[in-house]
N, C-alpha and C positions, 0 to 999 in steps of 0.2 A: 848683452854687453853694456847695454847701457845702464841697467840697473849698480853695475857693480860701478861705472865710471860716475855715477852721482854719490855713491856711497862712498868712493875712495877705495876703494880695495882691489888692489893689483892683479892684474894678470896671473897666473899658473908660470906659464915659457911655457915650451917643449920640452919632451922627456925624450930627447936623444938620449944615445951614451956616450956617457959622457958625463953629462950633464950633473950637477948639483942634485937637482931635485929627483933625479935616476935615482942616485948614491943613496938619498934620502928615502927612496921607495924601494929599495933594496931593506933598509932597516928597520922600517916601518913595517911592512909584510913578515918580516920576521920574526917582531915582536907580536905583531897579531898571531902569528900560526904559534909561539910557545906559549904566549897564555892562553891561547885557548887548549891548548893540550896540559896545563897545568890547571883548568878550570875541569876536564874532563877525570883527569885522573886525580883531584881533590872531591867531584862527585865519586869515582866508585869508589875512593877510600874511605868516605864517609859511610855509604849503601853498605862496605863489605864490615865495617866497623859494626854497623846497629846488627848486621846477621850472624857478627858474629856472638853478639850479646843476648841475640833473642835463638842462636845454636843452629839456627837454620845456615852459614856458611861457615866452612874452613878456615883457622888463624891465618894460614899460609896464604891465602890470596889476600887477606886485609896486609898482612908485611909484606908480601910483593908489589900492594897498592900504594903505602906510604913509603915505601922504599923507590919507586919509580916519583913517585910525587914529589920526595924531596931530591931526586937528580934534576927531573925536568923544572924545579923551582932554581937550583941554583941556577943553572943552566941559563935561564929567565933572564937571572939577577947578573951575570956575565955577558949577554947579548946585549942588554940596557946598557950597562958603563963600559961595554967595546962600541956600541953606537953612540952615545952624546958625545963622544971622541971627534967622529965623524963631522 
């Protein structure tokens, strides 16, 4: 505590509910868990891309890959500007 009281920088508070900073960890985790599932399904749409070119994979799983990729990106992009609201 006392590092952060010579530096100036505030306290946290408690994460009751309730709370501000709850609300704000509600949006936060949620933005973490869709980019990460937008970073997971932008690697296999890449992987399923190159197999598809080099014939070792299916067209169909590389379009199922970008086709999920760009839902879970809007999806992203709707979670973002439903939270900065917040």
């Amino acid at each position: 505590m006392k590092s952060q009281e010579k530096t100036g920088i505030p306290a946290l508070g408690t994460l009751r509910p309730g709370t501000r900073q709850r609300s704000q960890l509600r949006v936060r985790v949620a933005d973490i868990a869709w980019t990460a599932l937008c970073v997971v399904l932008a690697l296999w749409a890449v992987a399923s891309s190159v197999g598809v070119v080099r014939g070792m994979t299916a067209w169909v799983y590389c379009a199922v890959a970008w086709i999920l990729l760009a839902v879970a990106g809007v999806m992203l992009l709707a979670s973002v500007r439903r939270g900065k609201r917040l």
